[in-house]
mmCIF file of the N, C-alpha and C atoms, coordinates in Angstrom:
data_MODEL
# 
_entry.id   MODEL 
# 
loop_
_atom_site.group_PDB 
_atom_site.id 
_atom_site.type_symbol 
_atom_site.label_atom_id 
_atom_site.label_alt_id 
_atom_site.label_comp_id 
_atom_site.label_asym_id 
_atom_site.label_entity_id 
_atom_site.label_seq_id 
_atom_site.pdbx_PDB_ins_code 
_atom_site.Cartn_x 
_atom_site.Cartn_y 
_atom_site.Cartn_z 
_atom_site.occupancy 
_atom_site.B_iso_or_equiv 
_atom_site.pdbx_formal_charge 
_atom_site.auth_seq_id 
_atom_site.auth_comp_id 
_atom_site.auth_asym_id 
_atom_site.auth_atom_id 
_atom_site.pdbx_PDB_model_num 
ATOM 1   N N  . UNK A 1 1  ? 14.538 28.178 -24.220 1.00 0.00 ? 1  UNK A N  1 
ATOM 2   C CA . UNK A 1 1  ? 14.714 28.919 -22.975 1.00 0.00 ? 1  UNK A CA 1 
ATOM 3   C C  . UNK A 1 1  ? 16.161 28.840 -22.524 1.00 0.00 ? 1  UNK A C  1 
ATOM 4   N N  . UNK A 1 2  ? 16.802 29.716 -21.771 1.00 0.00 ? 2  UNK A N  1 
ATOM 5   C CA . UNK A 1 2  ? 17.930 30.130 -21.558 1.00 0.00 ? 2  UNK A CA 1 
ATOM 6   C C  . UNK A 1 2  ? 18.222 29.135 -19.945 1.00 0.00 ? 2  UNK A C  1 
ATOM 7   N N  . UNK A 1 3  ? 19.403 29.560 -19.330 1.00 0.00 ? 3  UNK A N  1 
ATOM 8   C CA . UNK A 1 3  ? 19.628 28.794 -18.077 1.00 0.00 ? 3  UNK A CA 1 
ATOM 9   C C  . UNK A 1 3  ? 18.752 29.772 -17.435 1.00 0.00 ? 3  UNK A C  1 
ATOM 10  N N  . UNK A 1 4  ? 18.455 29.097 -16.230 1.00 0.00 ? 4  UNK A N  1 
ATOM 11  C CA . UNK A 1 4  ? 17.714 29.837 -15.070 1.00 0.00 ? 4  UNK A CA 1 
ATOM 12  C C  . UNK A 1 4  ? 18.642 30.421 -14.227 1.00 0.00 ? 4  UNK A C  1 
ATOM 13  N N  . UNK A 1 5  ? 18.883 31.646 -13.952 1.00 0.00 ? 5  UNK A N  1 
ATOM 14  C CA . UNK A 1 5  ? 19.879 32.076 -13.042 1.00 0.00 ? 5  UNK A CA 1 
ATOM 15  C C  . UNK A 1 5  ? 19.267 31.900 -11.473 1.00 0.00 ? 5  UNK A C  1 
ATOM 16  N N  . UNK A 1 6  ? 20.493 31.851 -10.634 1.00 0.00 ? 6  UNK A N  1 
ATOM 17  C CA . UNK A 1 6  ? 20.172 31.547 -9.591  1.00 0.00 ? 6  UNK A CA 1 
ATOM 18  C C  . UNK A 1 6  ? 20.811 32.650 -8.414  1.00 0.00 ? 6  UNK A C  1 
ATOM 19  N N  . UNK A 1 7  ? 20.894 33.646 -9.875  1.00 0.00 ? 7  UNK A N  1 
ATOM 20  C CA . UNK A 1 7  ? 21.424 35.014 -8.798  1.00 0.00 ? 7  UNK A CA 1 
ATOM 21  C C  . UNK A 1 7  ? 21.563 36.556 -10.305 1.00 0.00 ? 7  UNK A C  1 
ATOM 22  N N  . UNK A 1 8  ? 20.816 37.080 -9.729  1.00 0.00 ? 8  UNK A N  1 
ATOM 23  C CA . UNK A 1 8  ? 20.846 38.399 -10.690 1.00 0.00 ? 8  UNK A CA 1 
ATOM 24  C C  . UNK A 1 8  ? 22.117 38.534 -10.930 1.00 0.00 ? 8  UNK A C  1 
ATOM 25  N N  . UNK A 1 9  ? 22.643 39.073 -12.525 1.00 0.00 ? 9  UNK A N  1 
ATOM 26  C CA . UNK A 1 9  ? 23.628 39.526 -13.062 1.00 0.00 ? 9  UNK A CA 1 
ATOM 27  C C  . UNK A 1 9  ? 23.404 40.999 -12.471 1.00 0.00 ? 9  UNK A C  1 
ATOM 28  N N  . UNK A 1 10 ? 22.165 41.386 -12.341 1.00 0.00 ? 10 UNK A N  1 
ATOM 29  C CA . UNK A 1 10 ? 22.187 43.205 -11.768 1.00 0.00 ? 10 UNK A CA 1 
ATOM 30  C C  . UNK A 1 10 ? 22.708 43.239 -10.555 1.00 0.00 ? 10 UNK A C  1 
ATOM 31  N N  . UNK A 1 11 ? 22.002 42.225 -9.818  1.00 0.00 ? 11 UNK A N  1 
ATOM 32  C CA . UNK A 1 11 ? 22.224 42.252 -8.274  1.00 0.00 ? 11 UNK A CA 1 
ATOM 33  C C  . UNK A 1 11 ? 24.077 41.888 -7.888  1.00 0.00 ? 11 UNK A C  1 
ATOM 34  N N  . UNK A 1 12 ? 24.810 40.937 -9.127  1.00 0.00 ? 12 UNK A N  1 
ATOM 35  C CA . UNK A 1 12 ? 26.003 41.091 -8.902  1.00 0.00 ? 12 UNK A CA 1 
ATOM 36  C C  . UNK A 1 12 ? 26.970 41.919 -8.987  1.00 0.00 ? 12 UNK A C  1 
ATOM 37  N N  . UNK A 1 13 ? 26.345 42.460 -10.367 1.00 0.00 ? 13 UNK A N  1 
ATOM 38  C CA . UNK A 1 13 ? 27.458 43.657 -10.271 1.00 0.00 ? 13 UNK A CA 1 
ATOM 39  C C  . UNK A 1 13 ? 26.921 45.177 -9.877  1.00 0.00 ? 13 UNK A C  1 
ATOM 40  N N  . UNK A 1 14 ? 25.568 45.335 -9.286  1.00 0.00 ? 14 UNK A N  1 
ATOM 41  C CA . UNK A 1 14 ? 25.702 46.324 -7.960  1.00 0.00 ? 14 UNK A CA 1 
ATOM 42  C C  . UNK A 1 14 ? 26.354 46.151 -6.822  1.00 0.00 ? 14 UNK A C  1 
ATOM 43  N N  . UNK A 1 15 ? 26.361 44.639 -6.449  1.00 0.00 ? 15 UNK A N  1 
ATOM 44  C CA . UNK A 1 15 ? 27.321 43.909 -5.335  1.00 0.00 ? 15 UNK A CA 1 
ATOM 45  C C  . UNK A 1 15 ? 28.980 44.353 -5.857  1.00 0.00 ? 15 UNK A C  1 
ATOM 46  N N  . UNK A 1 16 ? 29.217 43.919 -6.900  1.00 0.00 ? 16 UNK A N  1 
ATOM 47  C CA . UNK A 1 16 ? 31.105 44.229 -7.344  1.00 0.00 ? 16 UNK A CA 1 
ATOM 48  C C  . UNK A 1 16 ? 31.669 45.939 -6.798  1.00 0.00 ? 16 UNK A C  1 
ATOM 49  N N  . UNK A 1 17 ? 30.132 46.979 -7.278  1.00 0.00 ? 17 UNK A N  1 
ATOM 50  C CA . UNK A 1 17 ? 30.227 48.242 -6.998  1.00 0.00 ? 17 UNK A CA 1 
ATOM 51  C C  . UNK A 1 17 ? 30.262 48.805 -5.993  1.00 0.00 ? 17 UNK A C  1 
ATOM 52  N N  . UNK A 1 18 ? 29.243 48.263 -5.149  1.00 0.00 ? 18 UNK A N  1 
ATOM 53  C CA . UNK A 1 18 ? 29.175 48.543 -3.683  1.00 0.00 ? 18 UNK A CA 1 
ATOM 54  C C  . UNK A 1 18 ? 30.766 48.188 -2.691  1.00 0.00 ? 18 UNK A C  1 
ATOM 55  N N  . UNK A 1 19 ? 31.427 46.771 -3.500  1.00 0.00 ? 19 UNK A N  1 
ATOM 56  C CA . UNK A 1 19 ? 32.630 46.522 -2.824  1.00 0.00 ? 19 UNK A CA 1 
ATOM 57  C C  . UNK A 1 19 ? 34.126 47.242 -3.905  1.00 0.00 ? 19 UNK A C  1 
ATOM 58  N N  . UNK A 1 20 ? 33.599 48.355 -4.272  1.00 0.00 ? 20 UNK A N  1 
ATOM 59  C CA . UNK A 1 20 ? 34.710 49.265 -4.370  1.00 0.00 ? 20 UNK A CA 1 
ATOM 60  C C  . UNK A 1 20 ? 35.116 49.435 -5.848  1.00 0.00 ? 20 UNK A C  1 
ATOM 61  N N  . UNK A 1 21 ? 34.530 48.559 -6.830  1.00 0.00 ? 21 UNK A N  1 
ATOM 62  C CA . UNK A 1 21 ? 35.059 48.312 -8.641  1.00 0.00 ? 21 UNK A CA 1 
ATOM 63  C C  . UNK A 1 21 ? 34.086 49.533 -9.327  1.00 0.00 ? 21 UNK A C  1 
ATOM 64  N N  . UNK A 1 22 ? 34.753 50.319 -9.909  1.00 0.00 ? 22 UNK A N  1 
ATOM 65  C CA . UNK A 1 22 ? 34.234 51.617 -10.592 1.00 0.00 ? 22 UNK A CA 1 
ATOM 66  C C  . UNK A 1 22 ? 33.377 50.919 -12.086 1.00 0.00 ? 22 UNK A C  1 
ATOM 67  N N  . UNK A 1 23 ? 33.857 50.247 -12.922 1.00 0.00 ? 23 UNK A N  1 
ATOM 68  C CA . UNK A 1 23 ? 32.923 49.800 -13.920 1.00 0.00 ? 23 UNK A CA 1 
ATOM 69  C C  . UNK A 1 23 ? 32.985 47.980 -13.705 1.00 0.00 ? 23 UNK A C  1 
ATOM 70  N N  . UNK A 1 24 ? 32.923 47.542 -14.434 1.00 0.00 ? 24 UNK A N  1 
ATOM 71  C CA . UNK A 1 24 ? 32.444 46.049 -14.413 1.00 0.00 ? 24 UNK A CA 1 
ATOM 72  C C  . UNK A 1 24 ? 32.123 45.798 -15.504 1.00 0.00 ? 24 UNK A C  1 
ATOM 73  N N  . UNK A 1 25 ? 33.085 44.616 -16.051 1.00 0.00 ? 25 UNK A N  1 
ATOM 74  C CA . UNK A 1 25 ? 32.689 44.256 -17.399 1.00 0.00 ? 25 UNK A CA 1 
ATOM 75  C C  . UNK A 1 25 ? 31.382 42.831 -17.451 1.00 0.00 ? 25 UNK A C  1 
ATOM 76  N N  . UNK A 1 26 ? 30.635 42.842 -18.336 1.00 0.00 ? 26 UNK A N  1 
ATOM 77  C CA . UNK A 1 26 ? 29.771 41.715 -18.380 1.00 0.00 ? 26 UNK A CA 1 
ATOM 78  C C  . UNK A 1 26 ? 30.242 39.924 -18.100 1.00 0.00 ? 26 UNK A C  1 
ATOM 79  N N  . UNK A 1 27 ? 31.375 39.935 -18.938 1.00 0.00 ? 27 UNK A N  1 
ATOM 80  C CA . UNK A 1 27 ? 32.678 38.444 -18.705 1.00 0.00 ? 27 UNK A CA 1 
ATOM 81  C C  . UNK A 1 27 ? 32.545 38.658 -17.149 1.00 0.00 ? 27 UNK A C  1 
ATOM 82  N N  . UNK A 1 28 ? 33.228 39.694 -16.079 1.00 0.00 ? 28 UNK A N  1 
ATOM 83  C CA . UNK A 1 28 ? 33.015 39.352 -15.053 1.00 0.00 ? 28 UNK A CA 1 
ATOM 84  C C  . UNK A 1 28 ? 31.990 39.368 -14.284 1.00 0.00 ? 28 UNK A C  1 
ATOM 85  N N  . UNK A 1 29 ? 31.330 40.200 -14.581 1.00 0.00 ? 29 UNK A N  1 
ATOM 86  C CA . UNK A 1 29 ? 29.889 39.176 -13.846 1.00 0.00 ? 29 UNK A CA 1 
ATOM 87  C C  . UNK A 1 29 ? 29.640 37.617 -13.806 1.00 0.00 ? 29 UNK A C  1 
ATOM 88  N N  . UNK A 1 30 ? 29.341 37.571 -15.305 1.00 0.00 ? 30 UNK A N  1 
ATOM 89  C CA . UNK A 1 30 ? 28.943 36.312 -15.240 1.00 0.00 ? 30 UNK A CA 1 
ATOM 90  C C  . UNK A 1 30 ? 30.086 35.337 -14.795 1.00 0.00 ? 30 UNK A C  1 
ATOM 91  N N  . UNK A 1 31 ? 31.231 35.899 -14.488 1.00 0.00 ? 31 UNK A N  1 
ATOM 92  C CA . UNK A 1 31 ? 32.687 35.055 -14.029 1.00 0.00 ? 31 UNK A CA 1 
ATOM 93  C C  . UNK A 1 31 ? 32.145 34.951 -12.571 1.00 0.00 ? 31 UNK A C  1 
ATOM 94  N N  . UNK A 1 32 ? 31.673 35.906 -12.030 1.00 0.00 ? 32 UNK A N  1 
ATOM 95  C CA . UNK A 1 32 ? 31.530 35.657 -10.535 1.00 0.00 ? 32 UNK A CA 1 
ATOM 96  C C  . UNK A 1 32 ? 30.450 35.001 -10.456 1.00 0.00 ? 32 UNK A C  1 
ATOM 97  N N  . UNK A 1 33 ? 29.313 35.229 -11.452 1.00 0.00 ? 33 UNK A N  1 
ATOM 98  C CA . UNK A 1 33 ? 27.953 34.071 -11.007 1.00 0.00 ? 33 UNK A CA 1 
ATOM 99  C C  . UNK A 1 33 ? 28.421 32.894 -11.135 1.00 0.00 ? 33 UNK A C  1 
ATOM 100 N N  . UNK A 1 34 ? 29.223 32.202 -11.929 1.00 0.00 ? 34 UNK A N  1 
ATOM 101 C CA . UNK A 1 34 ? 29.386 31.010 -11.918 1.00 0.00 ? 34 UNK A CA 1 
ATOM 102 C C  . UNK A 1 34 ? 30.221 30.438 -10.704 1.00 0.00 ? 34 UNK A C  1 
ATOM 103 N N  . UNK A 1 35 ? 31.323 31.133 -9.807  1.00 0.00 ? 35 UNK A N  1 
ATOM 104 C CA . UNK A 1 35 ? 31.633 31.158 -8.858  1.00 0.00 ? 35 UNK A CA 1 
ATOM 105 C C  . UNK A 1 35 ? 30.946 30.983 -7.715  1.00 0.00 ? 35 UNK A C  1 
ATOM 106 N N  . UNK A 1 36 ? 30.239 31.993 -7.339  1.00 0.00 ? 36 UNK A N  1 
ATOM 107 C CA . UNK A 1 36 ? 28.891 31.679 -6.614  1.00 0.00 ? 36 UNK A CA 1 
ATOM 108 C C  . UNK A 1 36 ? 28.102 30.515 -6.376  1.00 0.00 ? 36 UNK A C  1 
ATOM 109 N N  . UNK A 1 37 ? 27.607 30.389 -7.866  1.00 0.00 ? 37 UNK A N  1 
ATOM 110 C CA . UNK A 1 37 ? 27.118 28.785 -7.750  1.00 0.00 ? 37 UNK A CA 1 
ATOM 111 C C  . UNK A 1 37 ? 28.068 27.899 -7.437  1.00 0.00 ? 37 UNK A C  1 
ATOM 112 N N  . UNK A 1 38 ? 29.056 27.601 -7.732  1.00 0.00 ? 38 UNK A N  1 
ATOM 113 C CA . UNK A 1 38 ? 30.067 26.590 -7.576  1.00 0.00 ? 38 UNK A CA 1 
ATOM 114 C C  . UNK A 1 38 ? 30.312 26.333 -6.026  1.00 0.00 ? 38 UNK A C  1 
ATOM 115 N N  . UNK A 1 39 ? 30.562 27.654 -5.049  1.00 0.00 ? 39 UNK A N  1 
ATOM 116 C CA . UNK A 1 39 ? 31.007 27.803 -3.816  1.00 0.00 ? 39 UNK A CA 1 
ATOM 117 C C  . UNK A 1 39 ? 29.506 27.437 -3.443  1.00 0.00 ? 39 UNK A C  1 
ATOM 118 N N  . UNK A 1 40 ? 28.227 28.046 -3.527  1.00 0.00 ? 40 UNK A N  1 
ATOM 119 C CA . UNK A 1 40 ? 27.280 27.661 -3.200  1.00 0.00 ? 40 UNK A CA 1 
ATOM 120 C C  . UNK A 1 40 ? 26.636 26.235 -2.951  1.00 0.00 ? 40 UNK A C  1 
ATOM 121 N N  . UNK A 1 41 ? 26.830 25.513 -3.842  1.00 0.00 ? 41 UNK A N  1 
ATOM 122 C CA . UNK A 1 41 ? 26.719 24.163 -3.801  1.00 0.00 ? 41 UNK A CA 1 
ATOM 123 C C  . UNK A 1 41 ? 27.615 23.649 -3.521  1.00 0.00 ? 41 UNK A C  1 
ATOM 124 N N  . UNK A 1 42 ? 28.703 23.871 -3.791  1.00 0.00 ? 42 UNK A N  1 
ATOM 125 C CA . UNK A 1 42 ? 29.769 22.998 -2.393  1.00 0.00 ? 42 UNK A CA 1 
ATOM 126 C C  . UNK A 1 42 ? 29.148 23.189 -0.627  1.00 0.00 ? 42 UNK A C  1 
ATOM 127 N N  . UNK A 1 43 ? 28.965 24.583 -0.557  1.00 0.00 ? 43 UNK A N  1 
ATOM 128 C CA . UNK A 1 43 ? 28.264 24.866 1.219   1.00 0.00 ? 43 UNK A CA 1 
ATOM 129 C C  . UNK A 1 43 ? 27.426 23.943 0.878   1.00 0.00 ? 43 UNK A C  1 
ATOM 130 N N  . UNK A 1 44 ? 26.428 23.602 0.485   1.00 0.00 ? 44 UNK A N  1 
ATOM 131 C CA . UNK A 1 44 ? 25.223 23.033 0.783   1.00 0.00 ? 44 UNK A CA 1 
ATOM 132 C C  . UNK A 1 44 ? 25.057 21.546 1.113   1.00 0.00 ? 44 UNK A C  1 
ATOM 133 N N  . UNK A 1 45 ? 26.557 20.993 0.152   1.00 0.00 ? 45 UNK A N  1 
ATOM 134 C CA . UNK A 1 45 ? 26.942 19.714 0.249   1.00 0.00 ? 45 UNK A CA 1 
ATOM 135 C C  . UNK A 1 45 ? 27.306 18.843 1.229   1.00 0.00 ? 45 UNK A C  1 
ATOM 136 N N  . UNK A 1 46 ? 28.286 20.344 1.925   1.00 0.00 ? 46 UNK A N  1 
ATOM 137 C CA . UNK A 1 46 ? 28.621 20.429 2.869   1.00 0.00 ? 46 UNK A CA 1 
ATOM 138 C C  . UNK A 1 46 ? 28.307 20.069 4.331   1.00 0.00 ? 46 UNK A C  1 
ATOM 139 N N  . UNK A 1 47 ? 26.880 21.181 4.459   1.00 0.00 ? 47 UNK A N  1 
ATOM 140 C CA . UNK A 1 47 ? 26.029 21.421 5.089   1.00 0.00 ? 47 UNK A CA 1 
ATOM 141 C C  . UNK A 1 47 ? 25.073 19.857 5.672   1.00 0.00 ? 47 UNK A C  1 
ATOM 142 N N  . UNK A 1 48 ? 24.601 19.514 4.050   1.00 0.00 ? 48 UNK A N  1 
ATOM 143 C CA . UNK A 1 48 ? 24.003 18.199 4.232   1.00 0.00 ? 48 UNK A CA 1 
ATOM 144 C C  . UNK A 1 48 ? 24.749 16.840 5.011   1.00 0.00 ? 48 UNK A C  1 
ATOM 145 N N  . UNK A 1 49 ? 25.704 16.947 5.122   1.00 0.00 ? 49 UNK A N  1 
ATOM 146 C CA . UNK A 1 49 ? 26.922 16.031 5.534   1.00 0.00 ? 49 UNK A CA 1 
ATOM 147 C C  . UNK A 1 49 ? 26.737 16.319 6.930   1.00 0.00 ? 49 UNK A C  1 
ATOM 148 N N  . UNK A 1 50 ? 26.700 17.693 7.303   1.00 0.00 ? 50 UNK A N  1 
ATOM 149 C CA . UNK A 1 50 ? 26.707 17.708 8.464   1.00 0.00 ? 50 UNK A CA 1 
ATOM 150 C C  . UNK A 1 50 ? 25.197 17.755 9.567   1.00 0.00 ? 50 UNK A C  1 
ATOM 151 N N  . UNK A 1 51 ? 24.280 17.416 8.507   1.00 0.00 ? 51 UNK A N  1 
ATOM 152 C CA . UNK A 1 51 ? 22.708 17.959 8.933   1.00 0.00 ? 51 UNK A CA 1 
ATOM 153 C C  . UNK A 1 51 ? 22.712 16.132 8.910   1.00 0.00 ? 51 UNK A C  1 
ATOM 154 N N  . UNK A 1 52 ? 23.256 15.250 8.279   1.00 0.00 ? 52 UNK A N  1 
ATOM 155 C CA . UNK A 1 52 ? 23.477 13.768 7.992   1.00 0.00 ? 52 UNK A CA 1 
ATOM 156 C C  . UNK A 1 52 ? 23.797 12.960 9.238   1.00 0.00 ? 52 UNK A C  1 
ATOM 157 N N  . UNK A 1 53 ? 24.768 13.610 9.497   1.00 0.00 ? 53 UNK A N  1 
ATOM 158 C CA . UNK A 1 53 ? 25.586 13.463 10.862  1.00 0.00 ? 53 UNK A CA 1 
ATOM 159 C C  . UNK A 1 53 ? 24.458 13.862 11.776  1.00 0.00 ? 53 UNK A C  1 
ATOM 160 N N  . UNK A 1 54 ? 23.983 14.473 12.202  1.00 0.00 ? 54 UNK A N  1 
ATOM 161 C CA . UNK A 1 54 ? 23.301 14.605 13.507  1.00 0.00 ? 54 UNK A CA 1 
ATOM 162 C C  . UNK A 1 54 ? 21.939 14.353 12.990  1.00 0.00 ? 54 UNK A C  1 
ATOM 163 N N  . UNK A 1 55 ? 21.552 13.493 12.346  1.00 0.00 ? 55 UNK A N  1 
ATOM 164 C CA . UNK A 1 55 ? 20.181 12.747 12.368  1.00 0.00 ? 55 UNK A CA 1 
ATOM 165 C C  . UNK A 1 55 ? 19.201 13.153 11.808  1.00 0.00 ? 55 UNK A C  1 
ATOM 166 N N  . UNK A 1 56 ? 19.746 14.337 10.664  1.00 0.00 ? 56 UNK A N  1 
ATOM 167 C CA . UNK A 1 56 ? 18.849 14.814 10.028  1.00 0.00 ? 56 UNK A CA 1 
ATOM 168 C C  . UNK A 1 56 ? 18.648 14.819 8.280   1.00 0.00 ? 56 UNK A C  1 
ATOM 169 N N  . UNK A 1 57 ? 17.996 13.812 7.377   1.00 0.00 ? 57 UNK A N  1 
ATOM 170 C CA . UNK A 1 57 ? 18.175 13.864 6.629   1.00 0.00 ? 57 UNK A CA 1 
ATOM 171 C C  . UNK A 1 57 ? 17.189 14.784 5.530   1.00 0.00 ? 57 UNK A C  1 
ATOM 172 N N  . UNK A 1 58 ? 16.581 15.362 6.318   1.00 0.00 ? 58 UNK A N  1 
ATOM 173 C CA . UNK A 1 58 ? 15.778 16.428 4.957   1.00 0.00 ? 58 UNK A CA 1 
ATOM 174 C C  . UNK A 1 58 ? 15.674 17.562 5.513   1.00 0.00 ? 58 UNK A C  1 
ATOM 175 N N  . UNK A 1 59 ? 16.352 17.951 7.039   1.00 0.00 ? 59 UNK A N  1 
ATOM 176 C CA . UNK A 1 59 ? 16.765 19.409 7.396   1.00 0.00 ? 59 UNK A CA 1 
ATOM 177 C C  . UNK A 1 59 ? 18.145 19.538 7.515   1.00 0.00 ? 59 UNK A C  1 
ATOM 178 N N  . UNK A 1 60 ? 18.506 20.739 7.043   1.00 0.00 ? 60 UNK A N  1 
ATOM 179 C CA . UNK A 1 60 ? 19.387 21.407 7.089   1.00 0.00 ? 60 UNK A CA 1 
ATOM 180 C C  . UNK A 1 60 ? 19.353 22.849 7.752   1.00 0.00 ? 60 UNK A C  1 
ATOM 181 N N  . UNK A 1 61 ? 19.995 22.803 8.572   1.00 0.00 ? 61 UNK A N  1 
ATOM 182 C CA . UNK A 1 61 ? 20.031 24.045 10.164  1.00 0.00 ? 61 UNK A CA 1 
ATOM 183 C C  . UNK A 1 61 ? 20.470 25.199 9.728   1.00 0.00 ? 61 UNK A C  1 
ATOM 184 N N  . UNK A 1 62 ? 20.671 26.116 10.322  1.00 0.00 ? 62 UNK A N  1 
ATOM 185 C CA . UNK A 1 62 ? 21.753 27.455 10.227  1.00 0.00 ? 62 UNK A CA 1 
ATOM 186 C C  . UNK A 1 62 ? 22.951 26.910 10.843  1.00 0.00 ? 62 UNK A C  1 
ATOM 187 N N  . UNK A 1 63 ? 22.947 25.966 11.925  1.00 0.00 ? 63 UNK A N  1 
ATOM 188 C CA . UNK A 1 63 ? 24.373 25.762 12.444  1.00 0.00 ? 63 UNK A CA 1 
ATOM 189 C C  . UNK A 1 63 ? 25.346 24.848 11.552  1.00 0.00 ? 63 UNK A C  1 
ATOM 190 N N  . UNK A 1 64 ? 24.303 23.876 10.951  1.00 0.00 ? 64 UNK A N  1 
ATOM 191 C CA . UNK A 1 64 ? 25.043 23.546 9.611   1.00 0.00 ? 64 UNK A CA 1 
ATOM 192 C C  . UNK A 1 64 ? 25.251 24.120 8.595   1.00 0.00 ? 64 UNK A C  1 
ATOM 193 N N  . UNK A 1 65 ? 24.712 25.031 8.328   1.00 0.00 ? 65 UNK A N  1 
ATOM 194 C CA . UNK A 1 65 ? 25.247 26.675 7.282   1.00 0.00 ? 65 UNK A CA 1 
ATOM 195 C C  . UNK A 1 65 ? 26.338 26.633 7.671   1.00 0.00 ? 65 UNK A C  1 
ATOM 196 N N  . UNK A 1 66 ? 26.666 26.905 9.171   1.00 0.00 ? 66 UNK A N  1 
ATOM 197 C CA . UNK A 1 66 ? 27.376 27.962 10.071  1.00 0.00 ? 66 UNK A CA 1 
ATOM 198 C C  . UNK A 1 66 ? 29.185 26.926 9.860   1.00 0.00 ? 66 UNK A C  1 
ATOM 199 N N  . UNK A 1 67 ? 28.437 25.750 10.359  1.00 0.00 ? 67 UNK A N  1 
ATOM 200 C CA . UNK A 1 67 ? 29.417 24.754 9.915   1.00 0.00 ? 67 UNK A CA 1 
ATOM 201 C C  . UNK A 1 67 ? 30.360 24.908 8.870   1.00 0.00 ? 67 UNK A C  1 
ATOM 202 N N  . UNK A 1 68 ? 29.507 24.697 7.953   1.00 0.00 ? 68 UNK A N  1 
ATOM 203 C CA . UNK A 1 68 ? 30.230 24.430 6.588   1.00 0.00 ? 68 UNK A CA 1 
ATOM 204 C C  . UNK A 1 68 ? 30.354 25.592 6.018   1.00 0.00 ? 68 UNK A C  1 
ATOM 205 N N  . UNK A 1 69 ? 30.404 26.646 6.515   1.00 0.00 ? 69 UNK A N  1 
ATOM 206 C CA . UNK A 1 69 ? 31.297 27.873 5.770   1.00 0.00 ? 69 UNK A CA 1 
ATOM 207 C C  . UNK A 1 69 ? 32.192 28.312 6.734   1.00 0.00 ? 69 UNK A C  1 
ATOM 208 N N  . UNK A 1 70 ? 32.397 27.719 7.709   1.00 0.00 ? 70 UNK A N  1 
ATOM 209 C CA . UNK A 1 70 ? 33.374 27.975 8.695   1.00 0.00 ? 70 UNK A CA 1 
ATOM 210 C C  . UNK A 1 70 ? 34.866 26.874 8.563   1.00 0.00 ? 70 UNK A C  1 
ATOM 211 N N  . UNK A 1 71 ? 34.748 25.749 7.679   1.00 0.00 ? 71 UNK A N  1 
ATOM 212 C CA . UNK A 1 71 ? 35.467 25.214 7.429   1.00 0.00 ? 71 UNK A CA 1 
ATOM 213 C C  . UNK A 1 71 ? 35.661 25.044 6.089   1.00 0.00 ? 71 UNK A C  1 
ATOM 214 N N  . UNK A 1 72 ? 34.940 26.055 5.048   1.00 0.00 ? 72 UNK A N  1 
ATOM 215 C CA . UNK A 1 72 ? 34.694 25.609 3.812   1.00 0.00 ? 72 UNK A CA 1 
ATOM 216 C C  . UNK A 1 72 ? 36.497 26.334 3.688   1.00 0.00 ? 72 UNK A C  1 
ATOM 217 N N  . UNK A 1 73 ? 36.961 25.784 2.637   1.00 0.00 ? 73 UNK A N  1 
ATOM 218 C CA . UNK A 1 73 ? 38.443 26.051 1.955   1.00 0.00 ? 73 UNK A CA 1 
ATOM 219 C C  . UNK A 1 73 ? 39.550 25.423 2.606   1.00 0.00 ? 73 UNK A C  1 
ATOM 220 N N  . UNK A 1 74 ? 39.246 24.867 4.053   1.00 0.00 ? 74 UNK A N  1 
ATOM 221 C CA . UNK A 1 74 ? 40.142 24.141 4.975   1.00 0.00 ? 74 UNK A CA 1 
ATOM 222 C C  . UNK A 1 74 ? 40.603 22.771 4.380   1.00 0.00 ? 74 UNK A C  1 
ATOM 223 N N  . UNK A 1 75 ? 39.514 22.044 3.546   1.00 0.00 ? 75 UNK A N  1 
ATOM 224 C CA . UNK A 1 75 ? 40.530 20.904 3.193   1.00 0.00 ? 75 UNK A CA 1 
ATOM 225 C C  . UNK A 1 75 ? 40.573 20.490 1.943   1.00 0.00 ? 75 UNK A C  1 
ATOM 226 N N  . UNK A 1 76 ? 41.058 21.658 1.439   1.00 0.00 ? 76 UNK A N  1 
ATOM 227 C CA . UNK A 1 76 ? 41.671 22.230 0.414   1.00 0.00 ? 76 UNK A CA 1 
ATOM 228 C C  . UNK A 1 76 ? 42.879 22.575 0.047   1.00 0.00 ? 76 UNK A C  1 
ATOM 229 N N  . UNK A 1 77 ? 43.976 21.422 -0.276  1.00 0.00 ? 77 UNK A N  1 
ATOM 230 C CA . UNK A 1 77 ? 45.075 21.721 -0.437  1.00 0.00 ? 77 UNK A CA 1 
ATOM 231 C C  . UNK A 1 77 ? 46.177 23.058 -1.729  1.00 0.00 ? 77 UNK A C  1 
ATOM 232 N N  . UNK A 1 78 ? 46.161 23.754 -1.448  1.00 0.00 ? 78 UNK A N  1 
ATOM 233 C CA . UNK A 1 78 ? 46.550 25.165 -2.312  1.00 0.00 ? 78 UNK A CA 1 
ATOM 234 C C  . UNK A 1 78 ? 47.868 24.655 -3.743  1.00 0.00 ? 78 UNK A C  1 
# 
């Protein structure tokens, strides 16, 4: 059995199309799914840290969503 995706290759690159790219090669798709996941599980990590912090260890909020993509790339030196 193959990896389990955790986000349609269709659904991405109708997403690439919809934001303006006339064809789309397969390399970038799967360049951006792996992106996705990567940024994805950093938020979540994130998230938990901050769902940690206010006394919650097996919920995670929308305001801790809200949190941690509101500061996600900030301490991140370029």
């Amino acid at each position: 059995m193959g990896k389990q995706r955790g986000f349609s290759l269709y659904d991405i690159e109708e997403f690439l199309k919809e934001a303006g790219c006339k064809r789309v090669s397969e390399s970038a798709v799967i360049s951006l799914e792996k992106e996705l996941e990567d940024t994805v599980k950093e938020l979540v990590r994130d998230a938990e840290v901050y769902a940690n912090y206010a006394g919650r260890r097996k919920l995670i909020k929308r305001s801790d969503i809200e949190l941690a993509t509101s500061s996600y790339g900030k301490h991140e030196t370029p």
